[in-house]
C-alpha positions as CSV (number, residue, x, y, z in Angstrom):
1,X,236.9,63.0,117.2
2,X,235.7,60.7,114.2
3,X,234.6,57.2,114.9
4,X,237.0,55.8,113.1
5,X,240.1,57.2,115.4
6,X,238.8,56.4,118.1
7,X,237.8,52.7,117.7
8,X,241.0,52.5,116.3
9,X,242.6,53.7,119.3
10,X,240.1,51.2,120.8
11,X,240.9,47.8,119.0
12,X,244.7,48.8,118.0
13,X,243.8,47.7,114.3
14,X,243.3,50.8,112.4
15,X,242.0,50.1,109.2
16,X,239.3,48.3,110.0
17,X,238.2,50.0,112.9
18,X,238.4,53.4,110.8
19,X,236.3,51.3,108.9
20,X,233.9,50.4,110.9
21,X,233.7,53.7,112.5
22,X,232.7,55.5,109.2
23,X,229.5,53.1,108.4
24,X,228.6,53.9,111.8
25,X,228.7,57.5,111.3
26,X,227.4,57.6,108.0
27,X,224.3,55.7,110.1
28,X,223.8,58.2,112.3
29,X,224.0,61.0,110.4
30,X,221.3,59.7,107.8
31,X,219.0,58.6,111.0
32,X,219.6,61.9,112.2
33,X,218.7,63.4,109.1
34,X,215.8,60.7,108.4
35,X,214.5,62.2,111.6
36,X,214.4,65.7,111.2
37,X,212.7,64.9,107.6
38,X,210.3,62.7,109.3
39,X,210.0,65.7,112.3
40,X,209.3,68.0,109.7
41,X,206.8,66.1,107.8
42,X,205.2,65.3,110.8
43,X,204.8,69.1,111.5
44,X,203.9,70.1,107.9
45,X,200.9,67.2,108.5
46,X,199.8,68.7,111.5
47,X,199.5,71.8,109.7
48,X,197.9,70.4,106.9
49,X,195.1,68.7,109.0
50,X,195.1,72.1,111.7
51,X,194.3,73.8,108.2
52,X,191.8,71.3,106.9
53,X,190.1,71.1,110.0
54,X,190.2,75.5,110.1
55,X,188.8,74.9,106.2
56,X,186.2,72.7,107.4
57,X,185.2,74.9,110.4
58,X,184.4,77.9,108.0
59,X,182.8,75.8,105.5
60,X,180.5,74.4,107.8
61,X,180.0,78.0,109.1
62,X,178.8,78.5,106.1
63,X,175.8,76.1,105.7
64,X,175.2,76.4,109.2
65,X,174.4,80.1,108.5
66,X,172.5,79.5,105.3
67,X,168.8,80.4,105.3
68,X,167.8,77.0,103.6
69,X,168.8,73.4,104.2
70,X,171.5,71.7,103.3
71,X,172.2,67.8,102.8
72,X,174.3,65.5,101.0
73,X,174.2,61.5,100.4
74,X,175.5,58.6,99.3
75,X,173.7,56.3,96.6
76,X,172.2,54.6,99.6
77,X,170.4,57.4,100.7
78,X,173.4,57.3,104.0
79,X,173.4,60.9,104.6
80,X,177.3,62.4,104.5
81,X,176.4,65.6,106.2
82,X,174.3,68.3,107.0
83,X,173.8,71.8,108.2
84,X,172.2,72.9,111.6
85,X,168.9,74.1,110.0
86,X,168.4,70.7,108.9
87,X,169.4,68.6,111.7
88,X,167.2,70.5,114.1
89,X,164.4,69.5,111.8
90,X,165.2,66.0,112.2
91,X,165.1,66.4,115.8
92,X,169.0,66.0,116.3
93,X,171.7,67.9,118.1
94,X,174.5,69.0,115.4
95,X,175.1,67.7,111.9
96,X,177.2,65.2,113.1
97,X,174.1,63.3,114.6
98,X,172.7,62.6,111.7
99,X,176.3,61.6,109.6
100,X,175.2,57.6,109.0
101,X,171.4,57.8,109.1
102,X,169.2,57.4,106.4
103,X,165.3,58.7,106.0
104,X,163.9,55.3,107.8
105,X,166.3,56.8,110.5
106,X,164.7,59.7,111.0
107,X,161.0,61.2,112.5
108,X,159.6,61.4,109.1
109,X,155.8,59.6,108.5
110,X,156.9,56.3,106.3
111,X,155.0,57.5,103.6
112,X,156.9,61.0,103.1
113,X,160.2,58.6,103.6
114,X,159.1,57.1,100.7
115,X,158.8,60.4,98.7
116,X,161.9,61.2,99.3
117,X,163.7,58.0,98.3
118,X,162.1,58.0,95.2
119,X,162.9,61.1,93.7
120,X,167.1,60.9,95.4
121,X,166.7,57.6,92.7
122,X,165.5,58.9,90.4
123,X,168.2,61.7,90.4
124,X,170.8,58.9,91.0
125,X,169.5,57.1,87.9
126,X,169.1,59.5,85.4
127,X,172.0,61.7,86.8
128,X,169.7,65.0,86.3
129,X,168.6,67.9,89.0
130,X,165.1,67.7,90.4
131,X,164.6,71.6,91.1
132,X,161.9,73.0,92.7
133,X,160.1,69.7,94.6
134,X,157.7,70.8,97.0
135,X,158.0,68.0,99.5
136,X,155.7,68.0,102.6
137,X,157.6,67.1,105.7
138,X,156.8,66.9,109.6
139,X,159.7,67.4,111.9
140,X,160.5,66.0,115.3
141,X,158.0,67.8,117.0
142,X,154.8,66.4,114.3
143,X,154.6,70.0,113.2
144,X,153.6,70.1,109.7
145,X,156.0,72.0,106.8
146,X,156.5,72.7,103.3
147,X,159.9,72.4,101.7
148,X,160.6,73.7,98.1
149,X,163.6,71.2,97.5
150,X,166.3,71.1,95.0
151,X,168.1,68.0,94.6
152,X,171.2,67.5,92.0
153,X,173.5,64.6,91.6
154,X,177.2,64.6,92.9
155,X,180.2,63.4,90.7
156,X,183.3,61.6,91.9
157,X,186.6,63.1,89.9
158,X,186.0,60.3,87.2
159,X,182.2,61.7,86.7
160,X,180.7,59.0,88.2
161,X,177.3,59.6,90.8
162,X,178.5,58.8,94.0
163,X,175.2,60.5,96.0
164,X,173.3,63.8,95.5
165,X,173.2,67.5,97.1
166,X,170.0,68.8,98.2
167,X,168.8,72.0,99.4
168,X,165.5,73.4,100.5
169,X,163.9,76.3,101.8
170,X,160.7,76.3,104.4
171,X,157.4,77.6,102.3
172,X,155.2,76.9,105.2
173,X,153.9,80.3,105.6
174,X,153.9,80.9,101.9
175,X,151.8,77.5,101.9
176,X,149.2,79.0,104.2
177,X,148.7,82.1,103.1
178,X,148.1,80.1,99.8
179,X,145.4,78.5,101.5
180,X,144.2,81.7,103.2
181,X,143.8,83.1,99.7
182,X,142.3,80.2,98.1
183,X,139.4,80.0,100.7
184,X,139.1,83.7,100.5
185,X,138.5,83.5,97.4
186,X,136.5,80.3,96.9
187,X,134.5,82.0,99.5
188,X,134.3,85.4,97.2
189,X,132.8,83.0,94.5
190,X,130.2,81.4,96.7
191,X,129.0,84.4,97.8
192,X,128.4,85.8,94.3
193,X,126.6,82.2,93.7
194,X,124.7,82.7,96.6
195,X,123.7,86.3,95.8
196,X,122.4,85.4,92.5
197,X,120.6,82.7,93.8
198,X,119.1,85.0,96.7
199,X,118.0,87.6,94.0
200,X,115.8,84.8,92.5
201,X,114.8,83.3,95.4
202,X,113.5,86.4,97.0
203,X,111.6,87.1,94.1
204,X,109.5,83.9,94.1
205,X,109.1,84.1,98.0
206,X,107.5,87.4,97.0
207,X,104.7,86.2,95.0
208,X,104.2,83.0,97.2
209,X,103.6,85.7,100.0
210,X,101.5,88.0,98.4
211,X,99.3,85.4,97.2
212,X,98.9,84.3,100.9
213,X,98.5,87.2,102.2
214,X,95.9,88.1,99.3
215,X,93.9,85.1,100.1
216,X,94.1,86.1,103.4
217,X,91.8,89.2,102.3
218,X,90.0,88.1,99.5
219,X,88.2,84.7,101.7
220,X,87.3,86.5,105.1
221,X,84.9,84.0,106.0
222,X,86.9,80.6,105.1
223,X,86.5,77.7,106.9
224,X,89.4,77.0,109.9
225,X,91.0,74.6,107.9
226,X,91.7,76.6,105.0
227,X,93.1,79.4,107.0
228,X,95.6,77.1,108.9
229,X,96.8,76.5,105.2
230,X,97.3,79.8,104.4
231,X,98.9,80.9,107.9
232,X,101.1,77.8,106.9
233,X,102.2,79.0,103.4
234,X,102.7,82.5,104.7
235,X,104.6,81.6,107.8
236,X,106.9,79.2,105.8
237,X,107.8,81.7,103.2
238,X,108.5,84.2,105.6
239,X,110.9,81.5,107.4
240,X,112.5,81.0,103.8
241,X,113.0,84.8,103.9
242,X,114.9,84.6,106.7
243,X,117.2,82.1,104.8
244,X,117.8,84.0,101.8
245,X,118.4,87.1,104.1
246,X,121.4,84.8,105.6
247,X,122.7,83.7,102.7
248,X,122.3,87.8,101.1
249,X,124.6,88.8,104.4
250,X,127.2,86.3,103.8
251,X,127.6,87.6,100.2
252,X,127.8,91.0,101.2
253,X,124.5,92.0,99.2
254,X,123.0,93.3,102.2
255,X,122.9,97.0,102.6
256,X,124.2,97.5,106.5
257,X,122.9,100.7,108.0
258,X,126.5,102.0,109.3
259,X,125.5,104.1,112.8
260,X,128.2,104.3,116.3
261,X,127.0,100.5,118.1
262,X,128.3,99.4,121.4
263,X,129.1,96.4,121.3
264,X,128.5,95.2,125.1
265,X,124.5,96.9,124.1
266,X,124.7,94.5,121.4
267,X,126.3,91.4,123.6
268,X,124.0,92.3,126.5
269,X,121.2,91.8,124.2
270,X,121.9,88.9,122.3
271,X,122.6,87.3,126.4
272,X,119.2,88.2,126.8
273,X,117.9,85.7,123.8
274,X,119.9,83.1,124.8
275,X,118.9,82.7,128.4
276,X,115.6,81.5,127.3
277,X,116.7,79.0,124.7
278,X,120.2,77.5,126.3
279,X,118.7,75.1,129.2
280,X,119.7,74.2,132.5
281,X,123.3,72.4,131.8
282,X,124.7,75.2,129.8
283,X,126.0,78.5,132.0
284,X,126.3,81.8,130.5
285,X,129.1,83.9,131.2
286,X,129.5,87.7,130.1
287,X,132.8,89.0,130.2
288,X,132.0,93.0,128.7
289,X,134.7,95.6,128.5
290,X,134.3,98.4,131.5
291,X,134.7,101.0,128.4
292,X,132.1,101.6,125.8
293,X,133.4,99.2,122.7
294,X,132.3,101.5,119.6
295,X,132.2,100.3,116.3
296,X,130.6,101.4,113.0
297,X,127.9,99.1,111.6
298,X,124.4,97.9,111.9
299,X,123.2,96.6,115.3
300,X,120.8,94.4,113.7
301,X,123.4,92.4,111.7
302,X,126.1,92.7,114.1
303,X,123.6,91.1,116.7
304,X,122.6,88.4,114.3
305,X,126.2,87.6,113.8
306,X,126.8,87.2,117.5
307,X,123.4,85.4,118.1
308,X,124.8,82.8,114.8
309,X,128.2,82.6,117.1
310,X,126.3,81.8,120.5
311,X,123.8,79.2,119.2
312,X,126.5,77.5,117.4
313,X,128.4,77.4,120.6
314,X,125.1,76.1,122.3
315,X,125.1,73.0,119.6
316,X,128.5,72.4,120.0
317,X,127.9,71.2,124.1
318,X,124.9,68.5,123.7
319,X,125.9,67.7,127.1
320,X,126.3,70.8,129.0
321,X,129.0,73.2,129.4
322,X,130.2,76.8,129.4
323,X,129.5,79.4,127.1
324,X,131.6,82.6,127.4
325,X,131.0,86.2,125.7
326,X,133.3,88.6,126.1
327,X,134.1,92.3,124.5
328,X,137.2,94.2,124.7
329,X,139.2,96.9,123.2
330,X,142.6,96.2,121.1
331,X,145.4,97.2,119.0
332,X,145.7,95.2,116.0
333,X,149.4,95.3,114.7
334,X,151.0,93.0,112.1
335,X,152.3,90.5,114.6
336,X,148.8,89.5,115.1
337,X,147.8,89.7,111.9
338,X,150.3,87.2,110.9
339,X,149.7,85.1,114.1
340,X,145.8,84.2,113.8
341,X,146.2,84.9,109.9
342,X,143.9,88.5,110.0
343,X,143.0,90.6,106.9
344,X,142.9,93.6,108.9
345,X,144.2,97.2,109.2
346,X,146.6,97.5,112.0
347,X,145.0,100.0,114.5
348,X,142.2,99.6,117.5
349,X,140.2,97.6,117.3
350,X,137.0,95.7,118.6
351,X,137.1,92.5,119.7
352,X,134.2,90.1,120.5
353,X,134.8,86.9,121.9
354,X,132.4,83.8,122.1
355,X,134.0,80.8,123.6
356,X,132.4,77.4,124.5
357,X,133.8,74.2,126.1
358,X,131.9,71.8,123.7
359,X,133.4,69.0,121.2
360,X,135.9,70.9,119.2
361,X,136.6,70.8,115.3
362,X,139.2,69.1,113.1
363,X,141.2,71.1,110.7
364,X,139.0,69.5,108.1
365,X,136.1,71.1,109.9
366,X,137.5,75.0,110.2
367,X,138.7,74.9,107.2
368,X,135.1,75.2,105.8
369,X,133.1,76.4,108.6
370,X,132.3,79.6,106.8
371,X,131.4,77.9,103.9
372,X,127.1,77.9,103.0
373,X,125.7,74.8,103.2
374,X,128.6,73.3,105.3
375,X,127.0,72.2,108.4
376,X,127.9,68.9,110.7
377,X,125.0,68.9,112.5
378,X,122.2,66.1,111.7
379,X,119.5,65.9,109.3
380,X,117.1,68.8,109.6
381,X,118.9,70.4,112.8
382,X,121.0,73.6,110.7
383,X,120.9,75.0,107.2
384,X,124.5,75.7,107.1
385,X,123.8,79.5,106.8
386,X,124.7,80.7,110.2
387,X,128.3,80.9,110.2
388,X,128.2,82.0,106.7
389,X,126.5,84.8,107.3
390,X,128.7,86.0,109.7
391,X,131.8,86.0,107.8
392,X,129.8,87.7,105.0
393,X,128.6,90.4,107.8
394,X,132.3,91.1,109.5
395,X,133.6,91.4,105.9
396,X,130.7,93.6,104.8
397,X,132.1,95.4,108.2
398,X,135.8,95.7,107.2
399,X,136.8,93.1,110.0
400,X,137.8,89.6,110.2
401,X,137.0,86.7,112.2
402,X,139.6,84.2,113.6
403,X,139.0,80.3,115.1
404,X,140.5,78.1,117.2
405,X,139.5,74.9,117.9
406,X,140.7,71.3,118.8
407,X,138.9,68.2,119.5
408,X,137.7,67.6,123.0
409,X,139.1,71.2,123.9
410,X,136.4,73.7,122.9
411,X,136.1,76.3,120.6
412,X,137.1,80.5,120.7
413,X,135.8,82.7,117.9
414,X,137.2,86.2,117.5
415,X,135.8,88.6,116.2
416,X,137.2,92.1,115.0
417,X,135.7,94.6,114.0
418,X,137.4,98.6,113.3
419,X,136.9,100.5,116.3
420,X,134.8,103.9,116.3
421,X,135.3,107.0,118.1
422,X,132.0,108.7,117.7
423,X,129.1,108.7,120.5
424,X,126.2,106.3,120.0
425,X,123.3,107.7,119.3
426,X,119.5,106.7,121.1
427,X,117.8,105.0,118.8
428,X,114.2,105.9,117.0
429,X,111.5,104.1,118.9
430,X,109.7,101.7,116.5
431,X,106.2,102.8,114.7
432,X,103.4,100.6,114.2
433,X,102.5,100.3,110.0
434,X,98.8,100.5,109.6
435,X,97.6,99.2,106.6
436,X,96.5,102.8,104.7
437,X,94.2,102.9,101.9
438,X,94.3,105.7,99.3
439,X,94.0,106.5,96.0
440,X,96.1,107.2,92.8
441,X,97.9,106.2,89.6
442,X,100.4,103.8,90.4
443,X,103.0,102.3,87.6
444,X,104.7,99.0,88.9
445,X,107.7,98.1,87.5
446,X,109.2,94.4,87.8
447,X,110.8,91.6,85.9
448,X,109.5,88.8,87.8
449,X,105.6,88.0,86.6
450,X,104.9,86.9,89.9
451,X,105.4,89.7,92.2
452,X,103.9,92.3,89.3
453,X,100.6,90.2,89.8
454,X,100.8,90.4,93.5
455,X,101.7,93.5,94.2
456,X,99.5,95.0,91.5
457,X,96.8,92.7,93.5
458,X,97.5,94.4,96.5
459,X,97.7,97.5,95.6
460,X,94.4,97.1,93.6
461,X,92.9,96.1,97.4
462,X,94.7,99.4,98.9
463,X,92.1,101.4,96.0
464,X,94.7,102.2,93.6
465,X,95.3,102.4,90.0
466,X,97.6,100.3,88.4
467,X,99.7,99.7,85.6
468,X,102.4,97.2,85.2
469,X,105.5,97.4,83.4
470,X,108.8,94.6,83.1
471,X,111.8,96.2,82.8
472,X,113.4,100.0,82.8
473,X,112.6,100.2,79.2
474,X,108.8,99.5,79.0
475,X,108.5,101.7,82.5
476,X,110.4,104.4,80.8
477,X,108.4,104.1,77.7
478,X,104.8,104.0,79.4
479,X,105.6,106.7,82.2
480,X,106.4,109.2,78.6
481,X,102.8,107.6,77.3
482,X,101.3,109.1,79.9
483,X,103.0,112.3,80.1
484,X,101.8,113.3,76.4
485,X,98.4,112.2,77.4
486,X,98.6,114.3,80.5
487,X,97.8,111.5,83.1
488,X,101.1,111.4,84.6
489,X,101.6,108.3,87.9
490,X,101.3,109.4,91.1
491,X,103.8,107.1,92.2
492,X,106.7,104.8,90.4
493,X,107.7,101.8,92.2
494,X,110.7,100.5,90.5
495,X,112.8,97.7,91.1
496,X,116.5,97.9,90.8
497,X,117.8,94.7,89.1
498,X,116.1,94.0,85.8
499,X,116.8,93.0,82.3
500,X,116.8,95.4,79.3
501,X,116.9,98.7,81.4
502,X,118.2,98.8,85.1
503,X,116.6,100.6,87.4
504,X,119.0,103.2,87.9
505,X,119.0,104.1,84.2
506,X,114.9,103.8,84.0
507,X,115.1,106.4,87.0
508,X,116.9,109.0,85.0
509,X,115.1,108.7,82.3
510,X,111.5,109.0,84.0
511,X,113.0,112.0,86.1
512,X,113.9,113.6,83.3
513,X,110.4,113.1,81.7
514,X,108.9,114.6,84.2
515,X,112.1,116.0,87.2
516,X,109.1,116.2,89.7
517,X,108.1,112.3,89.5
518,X,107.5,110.6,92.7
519,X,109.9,107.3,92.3
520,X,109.9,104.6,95.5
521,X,113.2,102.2,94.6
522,X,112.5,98.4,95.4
523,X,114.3,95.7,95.9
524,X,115.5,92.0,96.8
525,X,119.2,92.7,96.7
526,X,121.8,94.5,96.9
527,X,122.7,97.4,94.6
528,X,126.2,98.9,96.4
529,X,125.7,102.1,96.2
530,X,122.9,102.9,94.1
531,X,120.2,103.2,96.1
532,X,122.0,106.2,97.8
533,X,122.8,108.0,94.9
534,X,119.5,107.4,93.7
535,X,117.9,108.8,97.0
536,X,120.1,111.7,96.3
537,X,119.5,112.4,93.2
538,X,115.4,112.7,94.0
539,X,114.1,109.5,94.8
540,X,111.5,109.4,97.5
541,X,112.7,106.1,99.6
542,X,112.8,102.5,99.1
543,X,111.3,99.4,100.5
544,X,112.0,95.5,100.5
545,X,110.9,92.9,99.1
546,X,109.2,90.6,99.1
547,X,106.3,92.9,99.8
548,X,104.0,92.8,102.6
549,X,100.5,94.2,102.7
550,X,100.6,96.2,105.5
551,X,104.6,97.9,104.8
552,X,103.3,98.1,101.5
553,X,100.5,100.4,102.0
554,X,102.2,102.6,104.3
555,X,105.2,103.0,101.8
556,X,102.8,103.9,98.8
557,X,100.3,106.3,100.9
558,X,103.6,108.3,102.5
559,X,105.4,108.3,99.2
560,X,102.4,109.6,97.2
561,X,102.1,112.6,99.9
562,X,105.7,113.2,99.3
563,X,107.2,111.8,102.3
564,X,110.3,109.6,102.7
565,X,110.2,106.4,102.9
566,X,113.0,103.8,104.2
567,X,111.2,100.3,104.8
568,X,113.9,97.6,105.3
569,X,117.0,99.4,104.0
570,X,117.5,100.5,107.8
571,X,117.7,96.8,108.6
572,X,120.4,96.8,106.2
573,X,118.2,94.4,103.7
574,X,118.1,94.9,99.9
C-alpha cells in the first residue's frame, strides 16, 4: 500500500496526506538507495585496502628476499622503510622497528653517522646518485663490515626530492681477502728486498770472516788480548750469519733439503731446547699426535721455524704461564680455508700447534707480525727476523700459517704444512771436517773483491795455486787461457750470482772447454733450481758461503779427487 493511501485513510484529508506520504517515500527510498551505495563503497574500500595491503605484502617480500639492503628516507634523514637484511643490521626486529628513526637512532659509532648524513645531503642537494660508496659500518653486535652503497634521490609526482633510496651489498669478505692479498704481497716484495740485501750482506760477512779466521793462522803466537779481538770479530759475524740466514728463509732464497720429517721428532726436539732456556714459571706442555705426522721438507728449517714459534711464545709470558705444542693430522677443505683465511690445497694435512697464555696481540699487531723488522719487543731484545722467517719457511714448504690472538687471552699459531705418505728415513750421522791440505791449480771466481782476497788467502794457506777471476766472463776467458797453454785448473770454484756472466752460463762454457773440468758451485743465495741442474749436468757439489777454513779445505781436497761435495746445501742454505 503507498504511503499516501494510507495516511489518507489515516487523517481523512487525502490530498495532503497523499502528499505527505509521497515525500516520505521518496525519503526512504533514496536512504535506502544512499545505503546500499554507501554499503557498496564500503566494500569496494575494504577491497581496495585488502588489495593494497596483499600489494604491499609481496612488495615487501620482495626486498625482504633481496641479497643487498634496502632503505628509503625522508629529507631528514627519518627513515620510511626498510627490508629485513637491513634492520637486522641495525640490531632491530622487522622493518617496522626502524620506520621513524634516524642514524643518531641507531648502533652506528657517531663518526660513521656522520658519513652517512653527509653524503644522503649531498644527494638531497644536488639531486644526483652517489653509486658505488664504500661505507664502513659496525652493526649491533660491534662487528665490523663493508658496504658498497648506492644512494639516489626520490621524486614526489611534481619532481621535487622528497628523501633518497639506498641500497647496499656486504663486501666484507671481499674487503679481507683484499687485505689478505695486499699483505701477501707487500710481504712477496719484502722478501725480494730482503733477498737482495742478504746476497750482499753475506758477501761482506764473508770476507770479515775469512780475514778473522786468517789472522787466526797467520799470528799463532799473539798476545791474549789480540786473540779475544779476533774470536770477537769472528764470533760476531758468524752471529750476523745467522741473521741474514733468517732473513734468506723468509724470502724463500734458501734451498730446503725436501726428505719424509716427523713432525712430533721435530717437536720432541725443539721441547728439548726449550727446557733449558724457559725458567721456572713457564710449563711446557707437549700434546704429539699417536700417529707419525709426515711431511716433506727440511728438519733443520722446519725445526727453526718451530723453535722461532716457541721462544716467541716464551717472550710473550714475562710473568709466567703455559706454553702448549701440539701435532696432529688434518683434512684441510675449503670451509677452513675460508674460516682462518688459508692459501692451502684442500687435502691432509699437518698441523702444528704452539699455544701460549701470555699478553695477546691487537689486530694492529697480527697484521704485521710476519713482517721483518717488525718486532714489539724492547730495545736490543729481538731482531724482528723470527717470525719472518717462518712464514718465509712454511711458504717455501707449500703451507700456511694462521693466528689468533686477543689481548689478555693468549696466543694460537697454526701451522700447516702438506702431509707426506712416504717413510722417514735414519738420518746420516754427522762427519767431523778436518782442515786438509793439498795441492793444485785452483781458479776462484767471485764478484765481490773481498771474499776473492780471502778465499784465495786461504786457500794459498791450504798449499794451493791460485788464480782469481770476477765474473763468468773473465773465468770463462782465463780457464780457455789455460787450456791452449796446457795447464788446465784442477778445480773451478764458481759462484752463482755475478755480473757480466752468471754462473750457470760460465759453467757451460768452461765444461765445454774442457767436458771433464772439475767445477764446485758456490754460493750466498738462492739460485731456484740451478744448482740441481747444474749438479746434473756434471758439477762436482757446492758449498756456502761465507767460507770457512776448515769446510773450505775439505770441499776443495774431495772435489779435486773427484768426490761430491754438498757443504751447506743439505741445510737448505744458499
Amino acid at each position: 500500500m503507498a504511503w499516501g493511501t494510507l495516511l489518507a485513510r489515516l487523517t481523512g484529508d487525502g490530498v495532503a496526506a497523499w502528499a505527505t506520504g509521497y515525500v516520505i517515500g521518496g525519503l526512504i527510498a533514496s536512504s535506502i538507495a544512499l545505503w546500499l551505495v554507501v554499503r557498496r563503497m564500503a566494500r569496494l574500500h575494504r577491497r581496495h585496502n585488502e588489495i593494497l595491503h596483499q600489494w604491499q605484502e609481496v612488495q615487501q617480500m620482495f626486498l625482504d628476499n633481496m641479497p643487498q639492503g634496502v632503505f628509503w628516507k625522508d629529507r631528514q634523514g627519518v627513515y620510511l622503510g626498510c627490508n629485513r637484511l637491513f634492520a637486522a643490521i641495525a640490531g632491530r626486529k622487522g622493518p617496522e622497528a626502524v620506520v621513524g628513526l634516524t642514524d643518531h637512532d641507531l648502533p652506528w659509532p657517531p663518526e660513521q653517522t656522520a658519513f652517512f648524513r653527509k653524503i644522503d645531503e649531498e644527494v638531497v642537494r644536488a639531486d644526483e646518485p652517489q653509486l658505488n660508496v664504500v661505507e664502513p659500518l659496525t652493526d649491533a653486535e660491534g662487528h665490523p663490515h663493508w658496504h658498497q652503497v648506492n644512494k639516489v634521490p626520490l621524486h614526489d609526482l611534481s619532481g621535487k626530492v622528497v628523501g633518497i633510496l639506498g641500497t647496499y651489498q656486504d663486501i666484507t669478505d671481499y674487503k679481507l681477502l683484499e687485505e689478505r692479498m695486499y699483505q701477501a704481497e707487500k710481504l712477496r716484495s719484502i722478501g725480494q728486498l730482503a733477498g737482495g740485501v742478504a746476497h750482499d750482506f753475506n758477501n761482506m760477512l764473508g770476507g770479515i770472516l775469512g780475514a778473522a779466521e786468517l789472522l787466526d793462522l797467520t799470528l799463532p803466537d799473539v798476545g791474549r788480548e789480540v786473540r779475544q779481538n779476533i774470536d770477537i770479530i769472528r764470533d760476531t759475524a758468524r752471529r750476523a750469519g745467522e741473521l741474514t740466514q733468517q732473513l734468506l728463509a723468509f724470502s724463500r732464497k734458501a734451498k730446503k733439503n725436501a726428505v719424509p720429517t716427523d713432525m712430533n721428532t721435530v717437536v720432541r726436539q725443539t721441547a728439548g731446547i726449550l727446557s733449558h732456556t724457559l725458567g721456572p714459571s713457564i710449563e711446557l706442555e707437549l700434546d704429539l699426535s699417536d700417529v707419525p705426522v709426515v711431511v716433506k721438507g727440511d728438519a733443520a728449517q722446519l725445526q727453526n721455524a718451530v723453535l722461532n714459534l716457541a721462544v716467541n711464545a716464551r717472550d710473550a709470558m714475562p710473568s709466567g704461564g703455559c706454553l702448549r705444542l701440539a701435532t696432529s693430522r688434518v683434512v684441510v677443505d675449503e670451509a677452513l680455508c675460508q674460516q682462518q683465511g688459508l692459501a692451502l690445497k684442500t687435502g691432509p694435512h699437518v698441523r702444528i700447534t704452539v699455544t701460549d697464555t701470555g699478553v695477546g696481540m691487537s689486530q694492529e699487531v697480527r697484521d704485521r707480525i710476519f713482517e721483518p723488522f717488525f718486532t714489539t719487543k724492547g730495545v736490543g731484545k729481538g731482531t724482528g727476523l723470527g717470525l719472518a722467517a717462518v712464514y718465509g719457511t712454511v711458504k717455501d714448504h707449500l703451507g700456511a700459517c694462521s693466528v689468533q690472538s686477543e689481548i689478555g687471552k693468549g696466543t694460537v699459531f697454526d701451522v700447516y704444512l702438506p702431509q707426506s705418505s712416504e717413510a722417514v728415513a735414519a738420518g746420516p750421522a754427522d762427519e767431523a771436517a778436518a782442515a786438509e791440505h793439498g795441492h793444485g791449480r785452483v781458479l776462484l771466481v767471485d764478484d765481490e773483491e773481498i771474499i776473492r782476497a780471502t778465499a784465495g788467502s786461504m786457500l794459498e794457506q791450504l798449499g794451493y795455486e791460485v788464480t782469481v777471476a770476477e765474473n763468468g766472463r773473465q773465468a770463462a776467458d782465463v780457464f780457455a787461457r789455460s787450456m791452449e797453454a796446457s795447464r788446465p785448473f784442477d778445480l773451478v770454484i764458481l759462484d752463482l750470482i755475478m755480473p757480466v756472466m752468471k754462473g750457470s752460463e760460465a759453467f757451460g762454457e768452461i765444461r765445454r772447454a774442457d767436458p771433464q773440468a772439475k767445477v764446485l758451485l758456490a754460493s750466498g743465495f738462492s739460485v731456484g733450481s740451478d744448482v740441481e741442474e747444474l749438479l746434473a749436468a756434471g758439477a762436482l757439489g757446492f758449498i756456502q758461503k761465507p767460507y770457512r777454513f776448515s769446510t773450505l779445505a775439505t770441499a776443495v781436497a774431495e772435489a779435486i779427487q773427484g768426490r761430491p761435495v754438498l757443504i751447506g746445501l743439505e741445510a737448505g742454505i744458499r
